[in-house]
N, C-alpha and C positions, 0 to 999 in steps of 0.2 A: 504493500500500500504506500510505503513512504521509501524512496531509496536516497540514498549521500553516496558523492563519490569528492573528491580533490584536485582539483586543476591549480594548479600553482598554491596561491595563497587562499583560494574559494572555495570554501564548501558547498558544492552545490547539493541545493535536497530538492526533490522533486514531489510533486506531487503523483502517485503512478496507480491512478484504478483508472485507466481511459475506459471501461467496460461499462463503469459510475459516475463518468466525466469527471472524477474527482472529485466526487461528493462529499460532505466533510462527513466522515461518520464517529461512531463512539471512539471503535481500534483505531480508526486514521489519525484520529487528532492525538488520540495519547501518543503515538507510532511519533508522531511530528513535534510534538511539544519536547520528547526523547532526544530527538534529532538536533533540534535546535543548540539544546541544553549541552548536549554531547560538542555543538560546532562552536557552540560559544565557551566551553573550557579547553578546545584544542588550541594548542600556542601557534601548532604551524598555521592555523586560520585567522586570517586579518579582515574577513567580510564573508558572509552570507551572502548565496545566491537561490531563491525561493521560485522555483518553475514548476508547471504541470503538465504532464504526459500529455502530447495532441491525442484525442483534437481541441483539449481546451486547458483553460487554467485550472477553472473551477468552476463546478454548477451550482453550488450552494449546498444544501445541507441534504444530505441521505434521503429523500421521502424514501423510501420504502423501509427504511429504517423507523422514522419516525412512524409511519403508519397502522406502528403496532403499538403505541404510547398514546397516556391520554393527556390532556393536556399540559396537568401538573407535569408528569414525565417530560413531557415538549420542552417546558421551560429549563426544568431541571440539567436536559438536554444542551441545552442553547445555552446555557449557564457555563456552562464546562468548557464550548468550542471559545466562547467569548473569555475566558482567561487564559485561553492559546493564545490568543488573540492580541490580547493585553498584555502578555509575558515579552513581544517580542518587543517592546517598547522599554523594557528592563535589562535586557539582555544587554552587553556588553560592546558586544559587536555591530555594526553597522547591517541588516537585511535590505536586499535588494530584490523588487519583483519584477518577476518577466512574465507578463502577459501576454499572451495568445490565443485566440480563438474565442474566445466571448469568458467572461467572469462575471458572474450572476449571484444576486443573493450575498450568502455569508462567503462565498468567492469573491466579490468586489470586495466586500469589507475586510475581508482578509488581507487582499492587495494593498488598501490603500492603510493598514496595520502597519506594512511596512516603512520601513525608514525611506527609501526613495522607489519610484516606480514608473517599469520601462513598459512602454506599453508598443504594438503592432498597429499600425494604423486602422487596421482595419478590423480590431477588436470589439467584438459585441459586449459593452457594458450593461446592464441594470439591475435595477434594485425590482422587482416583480411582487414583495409581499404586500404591496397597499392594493394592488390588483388580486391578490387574493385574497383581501377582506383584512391585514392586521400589519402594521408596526415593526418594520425589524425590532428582532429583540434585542439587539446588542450590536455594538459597536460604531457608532452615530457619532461618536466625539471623534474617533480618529477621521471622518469624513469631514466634520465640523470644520475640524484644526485644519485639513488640507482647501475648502473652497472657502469658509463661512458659513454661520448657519443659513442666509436666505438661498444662497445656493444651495446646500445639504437637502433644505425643504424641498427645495425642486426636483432635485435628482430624488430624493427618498420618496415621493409621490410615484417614479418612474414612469408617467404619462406614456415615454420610447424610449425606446435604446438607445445611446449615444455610442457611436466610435470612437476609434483612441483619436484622434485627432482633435477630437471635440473635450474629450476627456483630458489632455493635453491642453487646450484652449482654456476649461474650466479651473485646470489645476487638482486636477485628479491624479494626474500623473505627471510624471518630472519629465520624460524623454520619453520619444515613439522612434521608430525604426519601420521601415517596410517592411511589409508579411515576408517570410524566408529569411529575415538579417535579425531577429528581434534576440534569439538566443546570444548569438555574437555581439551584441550590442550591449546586452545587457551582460554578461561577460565582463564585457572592458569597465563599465562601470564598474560592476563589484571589485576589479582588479586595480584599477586607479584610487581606489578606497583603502585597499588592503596595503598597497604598497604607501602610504601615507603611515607616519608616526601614528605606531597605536594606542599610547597612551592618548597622545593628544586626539586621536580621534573619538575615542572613549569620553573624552571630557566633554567633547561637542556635543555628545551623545547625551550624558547624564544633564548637562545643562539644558539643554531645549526639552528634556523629556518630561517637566509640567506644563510644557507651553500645546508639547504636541497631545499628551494625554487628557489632561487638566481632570474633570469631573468625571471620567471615565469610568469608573468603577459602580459610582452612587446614581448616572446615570441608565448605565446597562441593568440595574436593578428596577428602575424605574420603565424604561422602554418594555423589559418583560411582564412587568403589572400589567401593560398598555396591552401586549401581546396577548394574557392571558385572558384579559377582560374581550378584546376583540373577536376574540376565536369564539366567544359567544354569540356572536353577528350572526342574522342567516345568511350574509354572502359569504364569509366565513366556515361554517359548517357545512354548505357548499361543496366550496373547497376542499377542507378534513373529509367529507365524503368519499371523498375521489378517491384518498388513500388508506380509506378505512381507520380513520383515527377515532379513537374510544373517548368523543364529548364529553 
């Protein structure tokens, strides 16, 4: 589900269910929080490099995992992938994401969790749960910290999809790259990172990390009240219909 390998100074971890579109599931995220944890005490590693097996980055969160939980579970769920989430903002080392092929759901927020991010221009971004009736449950500050909240509202409504270009435009992302170049591209990032004084890079790091986190925590609690209350909706139940989720 999750693999690392080492290209110079990078560890790169991938995200690898393409079968799931790398959906975040229970095993995945603990698999990957491992990973991280493991890339951020390696001395030979100067930067994280955070990729997903084509054809996508990430589709967001397991439903069919989830569609055997009832709500409470959902949250409890969501609870969990959102302090993966949060952890990489603590982390030591600088993450870098390389997106490709669309990042949707807790897939965008994942992305935009990271410290900088490289996007394919031709990337399908959204956010899709106000379309089905509720509130991402977590991770709304890291989106906050990178557009602003009256942006974040717009994109979190997810009305359409934005591509990286747009997404780039908005400040969603730091760098884009042509479809076929985005791995390589984002590579040299990670790499131009690593090979930088790592102390000093570290302090860049802990210093901006109230500005980019800030309420992060006391808010992801608050968005899943929001979630849980929501999923009472009937376009909501709806929804949990589809995947046999236990109201």
């Amino acid at each position: 589900m999750i693999t690392s390998e080492t290209m110079e100074a990078v560890t790169v971890i991938t995200l690898a269910r393409p079968e799931r579109r790398n959906a975040l599931g229970t095993e995945s995220m603990s698999m990957l929080a491992e990973a991280l944890s493991k890339a951020d005490r390696d001395r030979d590693t100067g930067a994280i490099l955070l990729a997903g097996a084509p054809p996508a980055f990430c589709a967001g969160s397991d439903l069919k995992e989830l569609g055997g939980l009832s709500i409470p579970e959902m949250r409890e769920h969501e609870a969990a992938t959102a302090a993966v989430a949060r952890g990489i903002a603590f982390l030591s080392k600088p993450v870098v994401a390389a997106v490709e092929g669309y990042a949707l759901g807790g897939g965008f927020i994942l992305a935009v969790s990271c410290d900088v991010v490289v996007t394919a221009t031709n990337t399908k971004w959204q956010l899709p749960e106000v379309k089905n009736g509720w509130l991402p449950p977590w991770g709304l500050q890291a989106l906050i910290a990178r557009v602003g909240p009256v942006k974040a509202r717009l994109i979190t409504w997810g009305a359409a999809p934005i591509d990286g270009a747009e997404a780039l435009r908005l400040g969603v992302a730091d760098y884009a790259a042509e479809a076929g170049g985005l791995f390589a591209h984002s590579l040299a990032v990670a790499q131009s990172l690593a090979n930088l004084p790592r102390v000093a890079v570290t302090s860049v790091k802990r210093f901006f990390e109230p500005f980019a986190t800030g309420d992060g925590e006391r808010l992801d609690r608050v968005a899943s009240r929001f979630f849980g209350s929501d999923c009472e909706s009937p376009e909501a139940k709806a929804t949990l219909d589809r995947f046999t989720v236990k109201a």
